[in-house]
Residue, then its C-alpha position, 0 to 999 in steps of 0.5 A: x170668626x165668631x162661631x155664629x155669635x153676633x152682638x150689636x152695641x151702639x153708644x150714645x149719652x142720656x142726659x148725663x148718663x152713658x147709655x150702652x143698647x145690645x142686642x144679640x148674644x154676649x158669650x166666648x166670641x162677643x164678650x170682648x166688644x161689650x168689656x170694651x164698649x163699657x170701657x168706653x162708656x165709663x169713662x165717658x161719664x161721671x155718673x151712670x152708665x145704663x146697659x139696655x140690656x131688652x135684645x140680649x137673649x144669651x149672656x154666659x159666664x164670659x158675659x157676666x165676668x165682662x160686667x163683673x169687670x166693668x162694675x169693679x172699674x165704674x165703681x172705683x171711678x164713682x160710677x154706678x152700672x146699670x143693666x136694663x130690661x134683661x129677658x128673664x133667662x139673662x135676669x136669672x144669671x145676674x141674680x143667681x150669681x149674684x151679679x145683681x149686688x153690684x150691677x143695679x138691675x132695673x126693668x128698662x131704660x126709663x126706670x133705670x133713668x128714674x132711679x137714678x134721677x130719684x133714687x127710687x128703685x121700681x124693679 
């Protein structure tokens, strides 16, 4: 039982990135299938793994400690992590808490694949 929280993750590769599409709520019940989704996509690739991050309308505390790990496992293996299209409430919490120092925090996907490609940052 979930308490009503739902989260959809789908995961497929973008070039050669891993490319992670939520959509829902991450939180108490759900943070565990995200952790384990980009687990998954970490060690699918040696490059990037993007979050697209457009249909997530609530990430909590237990969310942000899941990206935190994620981060901290994708960095050790050279493999950036990237949050993607993030409605303002969600932005709010990964720049108040400073998630946004180690989670590159671009505007959507093509962006986020354009920095990565080019190095320039757009948002």
């Amino acid at each position: 039982m979930n308490g009503g929280s739902t989260l959809t993750l789908q995961r497929s590769a973008l070039g050669g990135y891993a490319l992670v599409t939520a959509t829902g709520t991450v939180d108490i019940h759900t943070h565990t299938q995200l952790a384990e989704c980009l687990e998954q996509a970490s060690t699918a690739t040696g490059l990037a793994v993007i979050v697209d991050m457009a249909g997530v309308e609530f990430c909590d505390s237990s969310g942000l400690n899941a990206f935190a790990r994620a981060y901290n496992r994708a960095h050790g293996r050279g493999v950036s992590l990237v949050a993607a299209g993030l409605q303002d409430r969600v932005r709010r919490v990964f720049t108040v808490t400073g998630l946004d120092r180690g989670v590159h925090l671009q505007p959507d996907v093509d962006a986020a694949v354009r920095w990565l490609d080019t190095g320039s940052r757009t948002g």
